[in-house]
N, C-alpha and C positions, 0 to 999 in steps of 0.2 A: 649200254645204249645199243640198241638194235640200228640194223642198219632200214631198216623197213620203217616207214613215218606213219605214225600212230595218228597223228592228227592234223586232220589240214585245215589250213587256212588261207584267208585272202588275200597272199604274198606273191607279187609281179605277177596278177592274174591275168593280164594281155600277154605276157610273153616274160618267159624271166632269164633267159638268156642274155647276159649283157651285151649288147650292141645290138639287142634286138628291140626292147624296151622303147618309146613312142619317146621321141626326144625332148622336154618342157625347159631345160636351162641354158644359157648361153654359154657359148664355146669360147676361153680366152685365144685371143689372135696370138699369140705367140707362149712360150713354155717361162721356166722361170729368166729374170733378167741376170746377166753376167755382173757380179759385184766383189767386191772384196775378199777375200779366203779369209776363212775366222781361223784365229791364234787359238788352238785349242791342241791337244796332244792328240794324234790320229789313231791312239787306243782309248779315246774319250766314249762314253757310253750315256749320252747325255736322257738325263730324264726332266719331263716337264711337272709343276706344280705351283698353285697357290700357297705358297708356304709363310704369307703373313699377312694372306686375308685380305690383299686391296682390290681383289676383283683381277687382278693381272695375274697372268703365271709367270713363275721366273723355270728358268734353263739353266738345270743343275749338269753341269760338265765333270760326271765322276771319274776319275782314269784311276785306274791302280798302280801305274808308277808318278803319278804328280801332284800338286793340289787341283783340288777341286774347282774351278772358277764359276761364277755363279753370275746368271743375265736376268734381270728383273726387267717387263717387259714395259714399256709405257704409253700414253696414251697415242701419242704420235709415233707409233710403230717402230721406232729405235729400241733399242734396249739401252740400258742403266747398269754398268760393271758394278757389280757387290764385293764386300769382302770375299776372299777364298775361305775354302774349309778344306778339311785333310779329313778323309772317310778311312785312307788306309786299308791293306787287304785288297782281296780280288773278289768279289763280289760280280754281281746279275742285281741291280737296284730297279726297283719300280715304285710308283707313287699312289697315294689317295689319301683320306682321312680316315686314319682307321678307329681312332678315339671319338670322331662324330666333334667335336670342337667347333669347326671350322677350319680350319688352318689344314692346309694339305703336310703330310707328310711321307719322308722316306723309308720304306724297306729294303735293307741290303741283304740279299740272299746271298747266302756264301750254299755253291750245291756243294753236298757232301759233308764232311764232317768238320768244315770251314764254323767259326761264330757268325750267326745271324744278331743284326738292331736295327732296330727302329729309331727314326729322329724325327723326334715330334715337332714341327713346327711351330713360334711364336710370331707374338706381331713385330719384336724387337729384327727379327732376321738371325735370331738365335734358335738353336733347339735343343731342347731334352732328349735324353738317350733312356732307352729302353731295352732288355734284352731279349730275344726271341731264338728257338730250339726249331730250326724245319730239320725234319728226318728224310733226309734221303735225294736223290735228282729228280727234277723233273724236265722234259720238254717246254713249255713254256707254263709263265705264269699270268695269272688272267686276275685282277684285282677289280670289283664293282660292287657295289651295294645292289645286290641283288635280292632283297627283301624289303629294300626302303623303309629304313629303318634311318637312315642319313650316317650311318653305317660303312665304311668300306670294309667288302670280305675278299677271300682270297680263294678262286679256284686253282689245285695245281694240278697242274694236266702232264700227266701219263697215260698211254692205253693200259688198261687194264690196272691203273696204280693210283688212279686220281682221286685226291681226296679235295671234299669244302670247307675251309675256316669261316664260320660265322663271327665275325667281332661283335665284343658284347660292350655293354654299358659298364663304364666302369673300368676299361682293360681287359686285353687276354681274349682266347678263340673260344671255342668248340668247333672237334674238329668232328665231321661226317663223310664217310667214303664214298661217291659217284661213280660210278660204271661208264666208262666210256672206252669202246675196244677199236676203233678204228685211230688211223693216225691223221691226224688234222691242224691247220698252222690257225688256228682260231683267233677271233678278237671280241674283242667286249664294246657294247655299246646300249643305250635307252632306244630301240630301234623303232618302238610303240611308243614312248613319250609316256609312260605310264609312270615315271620315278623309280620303277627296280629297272637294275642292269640286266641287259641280257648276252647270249653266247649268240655267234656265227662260228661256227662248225664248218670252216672251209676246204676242202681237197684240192689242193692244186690240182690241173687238168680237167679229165671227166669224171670225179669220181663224185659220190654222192655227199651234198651239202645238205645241212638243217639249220635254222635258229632255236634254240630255247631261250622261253621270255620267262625271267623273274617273277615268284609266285611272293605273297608275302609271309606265308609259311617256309618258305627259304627252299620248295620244290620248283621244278621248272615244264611249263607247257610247252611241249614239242611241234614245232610247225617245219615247212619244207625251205627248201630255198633253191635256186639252180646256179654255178658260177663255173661258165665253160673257160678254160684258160687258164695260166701259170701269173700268179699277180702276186706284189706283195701289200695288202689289204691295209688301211688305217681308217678306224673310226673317228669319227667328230661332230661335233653339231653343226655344218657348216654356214647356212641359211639360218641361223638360229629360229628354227620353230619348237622347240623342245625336245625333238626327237634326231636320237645316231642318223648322221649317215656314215657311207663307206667310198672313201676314196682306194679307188682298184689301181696301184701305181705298177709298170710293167719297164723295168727298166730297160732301157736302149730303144729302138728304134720302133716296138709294138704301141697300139692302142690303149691309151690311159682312160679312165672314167671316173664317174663321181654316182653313185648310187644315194639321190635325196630320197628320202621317208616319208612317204605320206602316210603311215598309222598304218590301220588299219587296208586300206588301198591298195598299201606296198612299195615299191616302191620305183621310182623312176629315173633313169640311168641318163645321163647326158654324158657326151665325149669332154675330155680335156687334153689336154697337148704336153708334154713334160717332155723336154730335148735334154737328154743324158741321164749319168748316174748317179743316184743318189740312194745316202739312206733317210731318208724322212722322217719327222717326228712330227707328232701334233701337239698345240697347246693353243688358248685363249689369251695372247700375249698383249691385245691392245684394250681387255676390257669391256667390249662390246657385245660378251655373251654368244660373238659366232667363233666359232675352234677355225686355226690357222694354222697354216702349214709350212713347217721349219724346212729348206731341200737342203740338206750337208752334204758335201763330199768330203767324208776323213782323209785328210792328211794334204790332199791335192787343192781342193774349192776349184771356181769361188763356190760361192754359196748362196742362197738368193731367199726371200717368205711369200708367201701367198696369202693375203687375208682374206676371210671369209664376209662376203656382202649380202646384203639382205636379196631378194632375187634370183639364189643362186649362181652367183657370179666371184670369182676372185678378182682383188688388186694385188699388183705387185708391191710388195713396199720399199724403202729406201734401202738404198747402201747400208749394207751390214759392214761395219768399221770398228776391230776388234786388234 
């Protein structure tokens, strides 16, 4: 990937500097609410998924010294304690449907010469195990049906070492090699609402940002992007209109944001407020089709959710009591 943008497009075409961007969303009055510290072990690496298809995601709490405790989400914003699972091992776990099923499932990256499985999930809240071979480390891994196939594939991102798993019908990859030479904290997201995933290619600071959007040949069309500042980036649907956005979280005391998607347009950056530290996770935990936002503190809390509301707006939800 060249660092020069081969093709532009109509992305934050007023201004794409965040905080500079013409303001369209409301500001919540205050950051997350102070609520109960969740019982979770503070080496938990929690990933979220639809793992038995009711429209809710559950909150898979992997740790590699404990059982695993699992939070199904529900309609009234509480979560539902599940049975635990023992994943075992020290793994880097991330989520999607890779079988195209429905049902979201788990892949445990072990980097290195560690065993990699997959647990495919059922409607029971059981799953099947599968085995899987990744060759090598990467810097981070970026999972999204990028071809819209209903499909999730796997980019694994190294400069100079990144290859694409294509998941097929039926089971199992095809793997193809990608070029990407710059170092970038990247994230996945539908940023076009066109049903393939795409990349955000972030540099913390000033350095040069792009999107690539999902082609259905499983190529990707390069556009630009600008993101001045050191943030740590999560995507979501959060307005549920069908397309990513990008919550720009900056821990401590700097300016947080919310980058809504308008397609083609671009997209439009409103401030939000987030008082402390947190590592955040996102997931669709009450069902309603807009992506929310989990704030953890490992080991310390409390802990507090943010849901996503039509409007562009969050609510805080209740007491998390765990």
């Amino acid at each position: 990937m060249r660092k020069s943008l081969q093709l532009a497009v109509a992305l934050l075409a007023a201004a794409s500097t965040i905080g500079m961007i013409p303001v369209a969303a409301q500001e919540p009055s205050a950051g997350p609410e102070v609520v109960v510290a969740v019982n979770v072990p503070a080496d938990a690496r929690p990933v979220t998924g639809d793992f038995t298809a009711t429209g809710r995601d559950t909150v898979l709490w992997y740790s590699p010294t404990a059982q695993d405790r699992r939070w199904l989400g529900r309609t009234d914003r509480t979560f539902a304690e599940m049975e635990p699972v023992l994943a075992g091992g020290d793994y880097r776990p991330f989520t999607g449907d890779f079988d195209g099923d429905g049902y979201g499932d788990v892949f445990f990256y072990g980097p290195g010469a560690a065993r990699d499985v997959v647990w495919h999930g059922r409607a029971d809240g059981t799953f099947d195990e599968s085995a899987q071979s990744v060759a090598g480390e990467f810097d981070a891994v970026l999972p999204g049906d990028f071809d819209g196939d209903g499909r999730t594939d796997i980019l694994w991102y190294k400069p100079r070492q990144t290859a694409l798993w294509r998941a097929e019908e039926g089971g199992g990859f095809t793997v193809t090699q990608v070029m990407v030479r710059g170092t970038y904290t990247p994230v996945t997201g539908d940023f076009d609402g066109d049903g393939r995933a795409d990349v955000l290619w972030y540099q913390p600071g000033k350095g040069l940002d792009q999107i690539w959007y999902g082609q259905a040949d499983l190529s990707f069309r390069r556009g630009p992007a600008r993101v001045n500042g050191a943030y740590t980036p999560l995507a979501g649907d959060f307005d549920g209109d069908g397309r990513s956005d990008v919550l720009w979280y900056r821990p401590g005391p700097g300016q947080d944001y919310v980058w809504y998607s308008g397609g083609p347009a671009g997209f439009v950056s409103a401030k939000v407020t987030v008082r402390g530290r947190y590592t955040p996770f996102v997931g669709d935990f009450d069902g309603d089709d807009r992506s929310d936002v989990f704030w953890w503190r490992p080991g310390n809390g409390p802990e507090a959710t943010w849901f996503g509301l039509a409007g562009r707006r969050f609510a805080s939800g209740p007491p998390i009591r765990a």
